[in-house]
N, CA, C and O atoms as a GROMACS GRO file, in nm:
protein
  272
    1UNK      N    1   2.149  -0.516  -0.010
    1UNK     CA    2   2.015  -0.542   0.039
    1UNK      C    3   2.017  -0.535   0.192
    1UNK      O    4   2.092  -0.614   0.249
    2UNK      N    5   1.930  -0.435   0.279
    2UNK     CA    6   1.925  -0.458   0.370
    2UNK      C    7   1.729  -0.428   0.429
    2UNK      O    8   1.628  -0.411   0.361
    3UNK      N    9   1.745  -0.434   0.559
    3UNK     CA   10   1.618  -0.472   0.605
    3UNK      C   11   1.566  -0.309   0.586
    3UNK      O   12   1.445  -0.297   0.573
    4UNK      N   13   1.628  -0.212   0.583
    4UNK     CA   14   1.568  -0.101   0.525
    4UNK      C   15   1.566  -0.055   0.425
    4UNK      O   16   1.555   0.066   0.406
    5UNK      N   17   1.576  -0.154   0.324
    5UNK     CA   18   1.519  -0.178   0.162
    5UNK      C   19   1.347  -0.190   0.168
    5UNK      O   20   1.288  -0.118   0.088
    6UNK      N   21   1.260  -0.280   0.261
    6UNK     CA   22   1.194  -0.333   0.233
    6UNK      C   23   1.062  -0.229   0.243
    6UNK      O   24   1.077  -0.176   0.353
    7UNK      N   25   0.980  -0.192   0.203
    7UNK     CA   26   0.876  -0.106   0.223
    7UNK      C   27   0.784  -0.091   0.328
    7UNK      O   28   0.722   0.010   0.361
    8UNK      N   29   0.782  -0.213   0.380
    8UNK     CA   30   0.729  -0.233   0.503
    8UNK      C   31   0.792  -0.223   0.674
    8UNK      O   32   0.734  -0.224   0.783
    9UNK      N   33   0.933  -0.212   0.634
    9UNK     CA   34   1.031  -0.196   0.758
    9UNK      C   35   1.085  -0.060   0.722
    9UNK      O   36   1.078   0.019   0.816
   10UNK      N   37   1.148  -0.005   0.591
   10UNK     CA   38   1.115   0.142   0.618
   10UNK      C   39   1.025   0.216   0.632
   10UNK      O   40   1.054   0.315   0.699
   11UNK      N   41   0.865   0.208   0.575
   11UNK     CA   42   0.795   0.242   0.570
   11UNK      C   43   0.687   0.254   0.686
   11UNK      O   44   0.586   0.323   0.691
   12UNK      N   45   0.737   0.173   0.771
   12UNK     CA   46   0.554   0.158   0.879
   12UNK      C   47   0.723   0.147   0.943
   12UNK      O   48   0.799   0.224   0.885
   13UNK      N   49   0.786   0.066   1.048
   13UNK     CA   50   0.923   0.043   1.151
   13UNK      C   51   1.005   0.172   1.156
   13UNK      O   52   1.023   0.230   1.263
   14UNK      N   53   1.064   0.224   1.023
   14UNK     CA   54   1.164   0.339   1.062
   14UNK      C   55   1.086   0.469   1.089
   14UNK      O   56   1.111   0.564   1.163
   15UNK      N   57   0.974   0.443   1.000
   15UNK     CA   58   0.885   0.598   0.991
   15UNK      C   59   0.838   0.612   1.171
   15UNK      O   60   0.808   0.721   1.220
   16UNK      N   61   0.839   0.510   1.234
   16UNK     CA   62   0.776   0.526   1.344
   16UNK      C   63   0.649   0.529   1.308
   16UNK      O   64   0.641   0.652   1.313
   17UNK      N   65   0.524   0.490   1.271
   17UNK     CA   66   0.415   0.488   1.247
   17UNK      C   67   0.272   0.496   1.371
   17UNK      O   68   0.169   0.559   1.391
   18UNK      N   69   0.383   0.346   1.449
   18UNK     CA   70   0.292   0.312   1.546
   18UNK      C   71   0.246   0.181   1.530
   18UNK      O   72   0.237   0.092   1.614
   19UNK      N   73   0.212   0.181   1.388
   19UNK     CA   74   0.176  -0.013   1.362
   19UNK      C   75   0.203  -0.052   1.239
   19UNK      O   76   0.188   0.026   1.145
   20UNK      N   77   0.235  -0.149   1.227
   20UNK     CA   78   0.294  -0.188   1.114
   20UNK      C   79   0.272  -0.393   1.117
   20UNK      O   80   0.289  -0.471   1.211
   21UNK      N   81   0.232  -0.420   0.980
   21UNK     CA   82   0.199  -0.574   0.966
   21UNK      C   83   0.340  -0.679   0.941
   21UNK      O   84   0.417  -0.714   0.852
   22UNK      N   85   0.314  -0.699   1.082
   22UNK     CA   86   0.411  -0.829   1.147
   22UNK      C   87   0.462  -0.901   1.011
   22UNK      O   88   0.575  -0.910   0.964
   23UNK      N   89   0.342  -0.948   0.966
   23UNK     CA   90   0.386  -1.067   0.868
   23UNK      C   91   0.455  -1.032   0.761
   23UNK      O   92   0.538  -1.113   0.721
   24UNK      N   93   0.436  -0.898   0.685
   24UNK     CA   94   0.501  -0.836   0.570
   24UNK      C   95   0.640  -0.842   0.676
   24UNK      O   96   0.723  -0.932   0.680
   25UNK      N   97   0.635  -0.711   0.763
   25UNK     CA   98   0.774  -0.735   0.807
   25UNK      C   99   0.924  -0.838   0.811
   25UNK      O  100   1.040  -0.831   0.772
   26UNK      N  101   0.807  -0.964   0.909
   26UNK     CA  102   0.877  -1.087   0.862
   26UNK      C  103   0.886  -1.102   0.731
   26UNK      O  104   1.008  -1.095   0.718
   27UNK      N  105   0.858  -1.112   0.661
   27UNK     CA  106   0.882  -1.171   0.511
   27UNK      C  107   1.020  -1.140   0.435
   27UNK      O  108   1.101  -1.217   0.383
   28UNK      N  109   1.018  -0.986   0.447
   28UNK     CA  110   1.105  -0.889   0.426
   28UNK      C  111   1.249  -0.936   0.484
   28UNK      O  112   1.352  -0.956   0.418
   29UNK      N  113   1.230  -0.951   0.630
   29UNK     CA  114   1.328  -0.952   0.684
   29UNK      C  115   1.415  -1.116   0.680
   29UNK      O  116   1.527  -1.130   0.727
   30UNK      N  117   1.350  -1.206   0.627
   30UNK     CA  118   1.385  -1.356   0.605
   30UNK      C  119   1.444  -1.333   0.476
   30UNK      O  120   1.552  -1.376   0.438
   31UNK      N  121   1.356  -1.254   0.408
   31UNK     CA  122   1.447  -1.265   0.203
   31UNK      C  123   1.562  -1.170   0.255
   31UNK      O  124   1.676  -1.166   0.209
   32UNK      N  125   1.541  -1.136   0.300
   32UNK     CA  126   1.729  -1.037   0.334
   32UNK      C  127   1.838  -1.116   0.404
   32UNK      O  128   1.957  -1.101   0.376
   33UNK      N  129   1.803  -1.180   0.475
   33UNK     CA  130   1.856  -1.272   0.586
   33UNK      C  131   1.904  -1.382   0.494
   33UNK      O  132   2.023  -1.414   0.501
   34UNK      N  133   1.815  -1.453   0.399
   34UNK     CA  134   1.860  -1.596   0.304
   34UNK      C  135   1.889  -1.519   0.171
   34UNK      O  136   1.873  -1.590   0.072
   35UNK      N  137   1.932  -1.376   0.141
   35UNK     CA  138   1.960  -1.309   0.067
   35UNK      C  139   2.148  -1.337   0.084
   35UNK      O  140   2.236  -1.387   0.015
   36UNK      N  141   2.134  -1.265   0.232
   36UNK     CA  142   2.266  -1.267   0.339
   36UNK      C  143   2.338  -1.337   0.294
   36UNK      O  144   2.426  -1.305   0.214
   37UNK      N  145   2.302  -1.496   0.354
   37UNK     CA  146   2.341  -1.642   0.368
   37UNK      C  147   2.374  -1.633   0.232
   37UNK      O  148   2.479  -1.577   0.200
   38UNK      N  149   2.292  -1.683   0.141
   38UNK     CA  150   2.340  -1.721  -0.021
   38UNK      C  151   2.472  -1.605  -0.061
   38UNK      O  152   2.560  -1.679  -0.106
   39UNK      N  153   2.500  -1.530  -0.064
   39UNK     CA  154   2.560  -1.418  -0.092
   39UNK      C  155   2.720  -1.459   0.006
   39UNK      O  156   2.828  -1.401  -0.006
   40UNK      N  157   2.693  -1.549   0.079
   40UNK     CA  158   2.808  -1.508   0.217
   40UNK      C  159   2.787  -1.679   0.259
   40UNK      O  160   2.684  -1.723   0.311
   41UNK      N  161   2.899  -1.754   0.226
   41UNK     CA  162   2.878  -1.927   0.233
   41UNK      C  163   2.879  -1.947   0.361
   41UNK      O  164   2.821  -2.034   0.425
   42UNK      N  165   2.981  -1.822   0.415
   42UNK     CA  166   3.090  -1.876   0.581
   42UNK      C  167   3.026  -1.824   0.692
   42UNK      O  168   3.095  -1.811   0.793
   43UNK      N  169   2.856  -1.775   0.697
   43UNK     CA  170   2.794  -1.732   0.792
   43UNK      C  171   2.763  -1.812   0.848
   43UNK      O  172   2.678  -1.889   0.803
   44UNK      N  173   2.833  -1.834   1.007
   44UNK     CA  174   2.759  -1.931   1.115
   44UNK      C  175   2.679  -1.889   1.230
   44UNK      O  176   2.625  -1.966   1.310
   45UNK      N  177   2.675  -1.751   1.234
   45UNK     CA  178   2.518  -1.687   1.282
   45UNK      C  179   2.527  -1.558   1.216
   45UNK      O  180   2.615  -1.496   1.156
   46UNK      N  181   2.348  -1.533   1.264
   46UNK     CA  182   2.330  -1.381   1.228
   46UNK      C  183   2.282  -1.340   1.372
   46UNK      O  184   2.221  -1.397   1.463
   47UNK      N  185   2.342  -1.205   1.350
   47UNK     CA  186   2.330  -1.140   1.479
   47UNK      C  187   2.210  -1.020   1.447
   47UNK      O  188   2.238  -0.928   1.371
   48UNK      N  189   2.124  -1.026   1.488
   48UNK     CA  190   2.017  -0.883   1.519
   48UNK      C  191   2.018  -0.808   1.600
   48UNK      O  192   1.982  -0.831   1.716
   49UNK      N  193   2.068  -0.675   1.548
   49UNK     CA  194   2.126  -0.583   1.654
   49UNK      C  195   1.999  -0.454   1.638
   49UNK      O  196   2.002  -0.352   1.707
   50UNK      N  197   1.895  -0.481   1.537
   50UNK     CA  198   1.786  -0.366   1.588
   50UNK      C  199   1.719  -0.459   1.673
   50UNK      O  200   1.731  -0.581   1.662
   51UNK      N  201   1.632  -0.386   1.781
   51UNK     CA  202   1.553  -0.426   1.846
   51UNK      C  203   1.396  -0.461   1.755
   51UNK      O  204   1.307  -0.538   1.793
   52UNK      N  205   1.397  -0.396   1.652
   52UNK     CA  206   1.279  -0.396   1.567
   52UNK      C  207   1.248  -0.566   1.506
   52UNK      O  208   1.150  -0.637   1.482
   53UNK      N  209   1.401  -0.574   1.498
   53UNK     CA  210   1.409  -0.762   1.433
   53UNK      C  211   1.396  -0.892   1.546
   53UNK      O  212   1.383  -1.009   1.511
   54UNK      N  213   1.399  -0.857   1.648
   54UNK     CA  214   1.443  -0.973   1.759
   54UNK      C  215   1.273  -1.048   1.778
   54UNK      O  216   1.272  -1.165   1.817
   55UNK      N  217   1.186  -1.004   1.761
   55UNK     CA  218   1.096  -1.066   1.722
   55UNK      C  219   1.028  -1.192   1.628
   55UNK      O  220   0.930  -1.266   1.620
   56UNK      N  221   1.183  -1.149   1.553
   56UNK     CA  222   1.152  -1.234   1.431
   56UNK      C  223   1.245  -1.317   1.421
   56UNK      O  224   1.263  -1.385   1.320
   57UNK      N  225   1.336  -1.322   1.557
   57UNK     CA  226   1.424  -1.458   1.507
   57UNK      C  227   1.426  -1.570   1.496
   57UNK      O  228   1.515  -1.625   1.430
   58UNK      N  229   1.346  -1.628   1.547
   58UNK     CA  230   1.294  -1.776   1.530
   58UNK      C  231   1.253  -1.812   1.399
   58UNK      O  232   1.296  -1.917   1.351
   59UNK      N  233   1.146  -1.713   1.311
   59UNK     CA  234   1.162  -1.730   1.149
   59UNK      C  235   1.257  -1.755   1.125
   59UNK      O  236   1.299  -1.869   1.108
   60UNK      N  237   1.330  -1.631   1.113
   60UNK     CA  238   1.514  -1.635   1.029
   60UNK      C  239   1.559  -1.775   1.063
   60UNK      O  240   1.555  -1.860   0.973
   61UNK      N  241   1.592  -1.802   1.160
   61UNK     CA  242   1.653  -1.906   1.212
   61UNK      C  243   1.578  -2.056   1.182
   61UNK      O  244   1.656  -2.151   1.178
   62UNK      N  245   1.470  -2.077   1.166
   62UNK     CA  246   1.418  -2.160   1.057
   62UNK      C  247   1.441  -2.133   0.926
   62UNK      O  248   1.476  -2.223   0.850
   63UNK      N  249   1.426  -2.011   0.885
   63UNK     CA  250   1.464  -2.001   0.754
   63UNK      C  251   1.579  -2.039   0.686
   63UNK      O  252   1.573  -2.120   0.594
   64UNK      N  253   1.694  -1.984   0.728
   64UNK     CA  254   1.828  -2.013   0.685
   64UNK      C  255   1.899  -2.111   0.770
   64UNK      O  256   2.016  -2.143   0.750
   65UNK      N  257   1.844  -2.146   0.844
   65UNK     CA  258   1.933  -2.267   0.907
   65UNK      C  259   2.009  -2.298   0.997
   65UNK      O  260   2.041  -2.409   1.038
   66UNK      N  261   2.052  -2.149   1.043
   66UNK     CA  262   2.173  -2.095   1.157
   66UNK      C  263   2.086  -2.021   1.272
   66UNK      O  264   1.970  -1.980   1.288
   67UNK      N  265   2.198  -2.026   1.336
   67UNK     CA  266   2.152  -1.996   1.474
   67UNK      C  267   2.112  -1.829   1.467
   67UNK      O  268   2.172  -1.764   1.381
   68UNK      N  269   2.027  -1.769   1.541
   68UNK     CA  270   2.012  -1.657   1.512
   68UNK      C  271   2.046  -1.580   1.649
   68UNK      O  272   2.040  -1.457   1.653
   0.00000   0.00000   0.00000
């Protein structure tokens, strides 16, 4: 599972579109992230290395618990 699974981050983010809805994005990108975590016990951060995600780290980082 990754963040270019989600229909809304490949779809409107990789396609280059131009605009694309924040909130789907986020959504997407948190169930991948606490997808991550559950899957992986010994994660003590996540690192966001697209620029497309750094927007959204303060979700993640509420979400799962760790530092983002």
């Amino acid at each position: 599972m990754s963040c270019e699974d989600g229909p809304e981050f490949s779809g409107a983010i990789m396609a280059n579109t131009g605009r694309y809805n924040s909130a789907k994005a986020e959504n997407e990108i948190i169930a991948v992230a606490k997808q991550m975590v559950k899957e992986n016990k010994d994660i003590g951060t996540i690192l966001l290395e697209c620029t497309e995600l750094s927007p959204h780290a303060v979700a993640v980082q509420h979400a799962v618990r760790k530092p983002v």
